[in-house]
C-alpha positions as a Python dict, from the first residue, in 0.01 Angstrom:
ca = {
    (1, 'X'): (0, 0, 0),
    (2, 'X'): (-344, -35, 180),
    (3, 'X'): (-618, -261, 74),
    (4, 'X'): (-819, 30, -56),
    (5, 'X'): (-535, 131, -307),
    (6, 'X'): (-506, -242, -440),
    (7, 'X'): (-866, -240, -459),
    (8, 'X'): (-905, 56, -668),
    (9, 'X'): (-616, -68, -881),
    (10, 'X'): (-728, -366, -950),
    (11, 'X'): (-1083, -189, -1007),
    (12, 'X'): (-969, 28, -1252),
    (13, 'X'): (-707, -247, -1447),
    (14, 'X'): (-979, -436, -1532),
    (15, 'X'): (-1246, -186, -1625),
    (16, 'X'): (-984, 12, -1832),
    (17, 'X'): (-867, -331, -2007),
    (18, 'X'): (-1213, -407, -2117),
    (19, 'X'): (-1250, -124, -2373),
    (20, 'X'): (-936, -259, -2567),
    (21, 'X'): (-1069, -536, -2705),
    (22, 'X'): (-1344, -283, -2853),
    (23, 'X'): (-1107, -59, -2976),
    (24, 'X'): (-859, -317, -3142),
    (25, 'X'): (-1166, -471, -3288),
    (26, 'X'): (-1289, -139, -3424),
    (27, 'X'): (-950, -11, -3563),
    (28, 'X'): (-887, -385, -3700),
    (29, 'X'): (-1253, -416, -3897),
    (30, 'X'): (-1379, -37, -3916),
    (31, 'X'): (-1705, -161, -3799),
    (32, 'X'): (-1876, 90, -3617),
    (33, 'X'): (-2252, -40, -3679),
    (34, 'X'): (-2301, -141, -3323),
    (35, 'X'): (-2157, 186, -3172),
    (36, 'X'): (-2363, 403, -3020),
    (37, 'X'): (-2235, 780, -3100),
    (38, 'X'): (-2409, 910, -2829),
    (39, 'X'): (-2292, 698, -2584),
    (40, 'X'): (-1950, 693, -2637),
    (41, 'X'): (-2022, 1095, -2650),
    (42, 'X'): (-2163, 1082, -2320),
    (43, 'X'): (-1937, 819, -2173),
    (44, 'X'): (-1640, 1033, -2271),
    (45, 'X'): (-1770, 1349, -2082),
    (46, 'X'): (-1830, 1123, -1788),
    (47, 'X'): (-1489, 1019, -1806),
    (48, 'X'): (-1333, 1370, -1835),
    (49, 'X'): (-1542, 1440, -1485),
    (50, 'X'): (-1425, 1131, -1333),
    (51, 'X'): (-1017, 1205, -1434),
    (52, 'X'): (-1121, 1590, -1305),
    (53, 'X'): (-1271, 1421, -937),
    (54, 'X'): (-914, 1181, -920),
    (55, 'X'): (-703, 1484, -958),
    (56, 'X'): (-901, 1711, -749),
    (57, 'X'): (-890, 1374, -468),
    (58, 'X'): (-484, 1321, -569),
    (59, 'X'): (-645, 943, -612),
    (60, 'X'): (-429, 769, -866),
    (61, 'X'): (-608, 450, -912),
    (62, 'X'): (-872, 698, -1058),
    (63, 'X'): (-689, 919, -1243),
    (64, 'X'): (-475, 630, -1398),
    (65, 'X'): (-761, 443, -1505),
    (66, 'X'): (-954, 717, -1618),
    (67, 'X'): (-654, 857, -1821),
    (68, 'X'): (-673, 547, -2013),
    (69, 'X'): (-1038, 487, -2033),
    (70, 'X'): (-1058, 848, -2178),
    (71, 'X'): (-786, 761, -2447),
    (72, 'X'): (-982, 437, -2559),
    (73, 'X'): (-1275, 601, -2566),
    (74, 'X'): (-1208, 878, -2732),
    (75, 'X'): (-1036, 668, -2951),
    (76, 'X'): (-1325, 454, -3015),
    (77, 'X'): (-1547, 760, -3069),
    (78, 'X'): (-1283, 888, -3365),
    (79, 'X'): (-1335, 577, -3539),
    (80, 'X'): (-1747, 610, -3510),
    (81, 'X'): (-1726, 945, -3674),
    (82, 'X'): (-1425, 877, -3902),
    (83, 'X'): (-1536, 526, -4014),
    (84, 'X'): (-1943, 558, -4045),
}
């Protein structure tokens, strides 16, 4: 594996692992006050186009990462509409 690859990896386990706190938190308290809808609305878009770019690229560190980001989010944006 080349340095690149363990950099993106590493990138991407750590900025995908920092939306699960938000979403257990969410799910566990249905507190969606301090969510931004359109935020999470926009931020799930961007994170469609980013999973799109990985799989165009064939970069996996990418399209891993944004595969879960995407489910979080969207996960987190369910509860804002379901839960507000």
């Amino acid at each position: 594996m080349q340095l690149s690859e363990i950099v993106g990896y590493a990138a991407a386990a750590l900025t995908t692992s920092s939306f699960v706190p938000q979403a257990v938190h969410t799910f566990k308290t249905k507190d969606v006050r301090g969510i931004s809808l359109t935020m999470y609305s926009i931020f799930v878009v961007g994170i469609t186009l980013w999973l799109v770019y990985g799989l165009l690229l064939n970069a996996w560190p990418i399209v891993l990462a944004n595969t879960v980001t995407l489910t979080l989010a969207i996960a987190i944006l369910v509860m804002k509409l379901k839960y507000r």
